[in-house]
NUMARRO-28912 format. One record per residue (C-alpha): residue in three letters; x, y, z. Coordinates in steps of 0.001 Angstrom, whole numbers, plus 524288, in hexadecimal, padded with zeros to 5 digits. Each point is the difference from the previous one (the first is absolute). Layout:
N
ALAXYZ...
END
This chain:
227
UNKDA872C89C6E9F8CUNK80C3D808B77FBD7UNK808937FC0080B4EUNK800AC7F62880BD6UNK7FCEE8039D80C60UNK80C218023380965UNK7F79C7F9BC80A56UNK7FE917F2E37F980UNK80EF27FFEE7FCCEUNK80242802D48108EUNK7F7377F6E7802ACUNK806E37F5AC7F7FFUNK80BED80323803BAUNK7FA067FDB580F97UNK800577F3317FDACUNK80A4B7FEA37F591UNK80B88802BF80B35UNK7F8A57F6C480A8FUNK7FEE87F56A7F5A4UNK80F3C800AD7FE7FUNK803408033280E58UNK806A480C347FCBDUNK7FF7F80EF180507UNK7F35C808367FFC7UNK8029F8072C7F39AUNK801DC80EE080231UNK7FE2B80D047F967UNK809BF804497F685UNK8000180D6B7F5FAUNK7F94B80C9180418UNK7F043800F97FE90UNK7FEAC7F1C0801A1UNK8060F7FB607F2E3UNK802207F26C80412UNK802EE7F4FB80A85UNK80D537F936804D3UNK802937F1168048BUNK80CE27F9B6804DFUNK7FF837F45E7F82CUNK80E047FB7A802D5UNK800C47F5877F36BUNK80B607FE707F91DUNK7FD438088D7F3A3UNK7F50080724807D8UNK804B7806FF80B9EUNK7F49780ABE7FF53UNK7F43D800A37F86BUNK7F8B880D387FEF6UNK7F1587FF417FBC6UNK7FA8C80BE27F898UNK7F2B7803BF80538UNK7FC8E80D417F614UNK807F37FC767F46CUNK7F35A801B27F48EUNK7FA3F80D75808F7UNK80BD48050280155UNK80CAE7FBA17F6EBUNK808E180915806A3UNK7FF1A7F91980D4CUNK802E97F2E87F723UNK80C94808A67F9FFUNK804498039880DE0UNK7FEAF7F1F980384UNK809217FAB37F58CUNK808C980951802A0UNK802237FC3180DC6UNK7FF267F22D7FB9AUNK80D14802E47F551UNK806D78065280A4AUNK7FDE87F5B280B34UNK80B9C7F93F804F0UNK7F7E57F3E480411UNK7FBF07F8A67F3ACUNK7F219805047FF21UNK7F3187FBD27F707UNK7F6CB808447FED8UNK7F2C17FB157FDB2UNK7F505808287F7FFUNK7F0097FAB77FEFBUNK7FA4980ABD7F4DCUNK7F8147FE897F636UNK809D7807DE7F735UNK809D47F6B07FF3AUNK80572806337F30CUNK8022380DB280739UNK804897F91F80C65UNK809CF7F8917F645UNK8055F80E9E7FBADUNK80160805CD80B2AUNK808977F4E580744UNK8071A7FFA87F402UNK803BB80DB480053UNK8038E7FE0E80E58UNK80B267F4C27FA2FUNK7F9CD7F5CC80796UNK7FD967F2BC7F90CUNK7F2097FA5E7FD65UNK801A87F145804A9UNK7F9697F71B7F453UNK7F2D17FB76805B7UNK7F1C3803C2801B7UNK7F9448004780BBBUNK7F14A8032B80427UNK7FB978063380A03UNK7F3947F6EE802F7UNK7F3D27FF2580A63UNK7F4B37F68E801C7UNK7F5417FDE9808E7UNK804C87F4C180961UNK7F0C37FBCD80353UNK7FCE07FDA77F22AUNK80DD27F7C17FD3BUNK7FEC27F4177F8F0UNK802EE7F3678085DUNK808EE7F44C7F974UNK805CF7F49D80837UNK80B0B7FA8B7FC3CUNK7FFA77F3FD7F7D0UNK805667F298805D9UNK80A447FD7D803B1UNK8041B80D8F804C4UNK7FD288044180DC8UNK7FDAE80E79804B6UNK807B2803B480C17UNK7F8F180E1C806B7UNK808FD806B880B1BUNK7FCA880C6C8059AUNK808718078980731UNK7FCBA80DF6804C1UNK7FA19807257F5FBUNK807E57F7647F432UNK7F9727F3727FA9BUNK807177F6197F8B0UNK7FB167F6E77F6C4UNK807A27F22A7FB04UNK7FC267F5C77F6C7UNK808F17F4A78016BUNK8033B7F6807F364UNK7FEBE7F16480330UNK80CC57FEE7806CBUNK7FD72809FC807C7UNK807C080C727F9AAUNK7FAC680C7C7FEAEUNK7F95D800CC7F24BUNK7F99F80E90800F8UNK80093809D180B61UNK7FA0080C3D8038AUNK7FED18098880A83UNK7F5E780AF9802EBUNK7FFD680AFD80BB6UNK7F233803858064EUNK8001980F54803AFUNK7F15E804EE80446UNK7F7B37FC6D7F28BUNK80A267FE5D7F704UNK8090D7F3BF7FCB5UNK80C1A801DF7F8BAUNK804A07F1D47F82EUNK80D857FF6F7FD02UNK80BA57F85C7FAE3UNK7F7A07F44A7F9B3UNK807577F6F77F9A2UNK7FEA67F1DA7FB07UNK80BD77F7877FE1DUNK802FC7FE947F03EUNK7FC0D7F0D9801B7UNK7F36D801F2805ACUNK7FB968098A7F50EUNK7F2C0800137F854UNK7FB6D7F5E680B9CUNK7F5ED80B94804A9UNK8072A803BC80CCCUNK8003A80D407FD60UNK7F151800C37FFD7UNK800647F79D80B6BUNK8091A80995806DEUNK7F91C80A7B7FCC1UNK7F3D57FABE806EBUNK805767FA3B80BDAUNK806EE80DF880286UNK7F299807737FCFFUNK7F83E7F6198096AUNK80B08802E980AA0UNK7FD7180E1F7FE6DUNK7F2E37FF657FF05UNK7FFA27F81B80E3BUNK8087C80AD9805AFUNK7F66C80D197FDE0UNK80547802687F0A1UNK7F82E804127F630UNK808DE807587F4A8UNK80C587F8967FB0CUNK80AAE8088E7FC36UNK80CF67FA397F8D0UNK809D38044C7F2D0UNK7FF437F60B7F73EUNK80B4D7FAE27F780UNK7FDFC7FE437F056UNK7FDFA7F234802D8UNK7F7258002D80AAEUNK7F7A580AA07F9CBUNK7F7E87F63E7F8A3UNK7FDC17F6AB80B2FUNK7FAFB80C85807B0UNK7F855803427F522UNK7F94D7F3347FDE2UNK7FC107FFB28103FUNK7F8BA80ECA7FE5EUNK80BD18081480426UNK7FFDD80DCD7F9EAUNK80BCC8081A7F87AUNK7FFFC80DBE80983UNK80C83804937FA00UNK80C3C7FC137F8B8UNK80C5A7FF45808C3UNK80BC9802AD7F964UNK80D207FE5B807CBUNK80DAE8085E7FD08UNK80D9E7FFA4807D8UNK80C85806107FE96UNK806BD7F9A37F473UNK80AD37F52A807C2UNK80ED4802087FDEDUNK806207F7677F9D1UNK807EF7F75D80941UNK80E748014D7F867UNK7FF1280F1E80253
END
């Protein structure tokens, strides 16, 4: 494969914006070059998603470009699997890479692996709409890991899974992991979709999730505040 397929980036991004309650993202750039969400986070007003950036670099170069010239502080979020060319060409746009290393990643949701968590931590499942969110409460009842995943037709989308610092190396992520896939699972899904952070990547690894794409982020660099 020499590029990802804009599909499976829409299709993640489908769920992406119901899993965080915000606006159904929207075209932006001519030819369809990319998408646009309202984010509204402090740091993160707007968040444009690059769907052709390896098949075609100029619609990645228009893309920053809007991106360095948006009043709204703006990310702009590239999957490839040229990360070093995406690198240049944001660069040469004066946008800032952000520091981290994300992955694109999909898995078959039928063939997850299934780990309860150990005593004494409980799993808490709500489901509202089309969102699912998964608990696991420490001993005195505080949250120790959370995670959330959105249902659209076949696919799942898992996002923002986190485990509190004190509850690390305990196995909750992998017990996350499956209590989110099993939710899915029960609701019609059968591909799970998510962008995983350079720590998660070897949890989602280890459970049979598979690296589509790099995702590299960039922004416009931030002013400092004394000018």
């Amino acid at each position: 494969m020499t590029r990802i397929e804009p599909e499976l980036i829409r299709r993640w991004l489908d769920g992406w914006t119901v899993a965080r309650a915000v606006p159904e993202a929207e075209p932006v750039g001519s030819a369809g070059d990319g998408l646009r969400s309202k984010c509204d986070q402090p740091g993160r007003e707007i968040e444009v998603f690059a769907l052709r950036a390896d098949e075609d670099p100029e619609s990645l170069a228009r893309l920053a470009a809007s991106v360095a010239a948006a009043q709204q502080i703006t990310w702009l979020t590239v999957p490839t699997l040229r990360p070093s060319a995406v690198e240049a060409v944001v660069s040469a746009a004066g946008l800032e890479l952000l520091h981290r290393s994300e992955w694109f990643m999909t898995t078959d949701l039928t063939e997850h692996p299934q780990h309860a968590p150990a005593a004494p931590y409980e799993r808490e499942v709500r489901t509202e709409g089309a969102v699912t969110v998964v608990s696991l409460h420490g001993p005195s009842g505080e949250i120790a890991a959370r995670g959330t995943i959105a249902v659209i037709g076949p696919d799942a989308i898992a996002d923002r899974i986190e485990t509190d610092p004190a509850h690390r190396r305990r196995g909750l992520g992998r017990a996350m992991m499956s209590a989110l896939a099993a939710a899915a699972v029960a609701r019609g899904a059968r591909t799970g979709l998510l962008i995983a952070s350079e720590e998660g990547q070897r949890l989602y690894s280890s459970l049979g999730w598979h690296h589509e794409a790099d995702v590299l982020i960039a922004r416009r660099p931030a002013v400092p505040a004394n000018r």
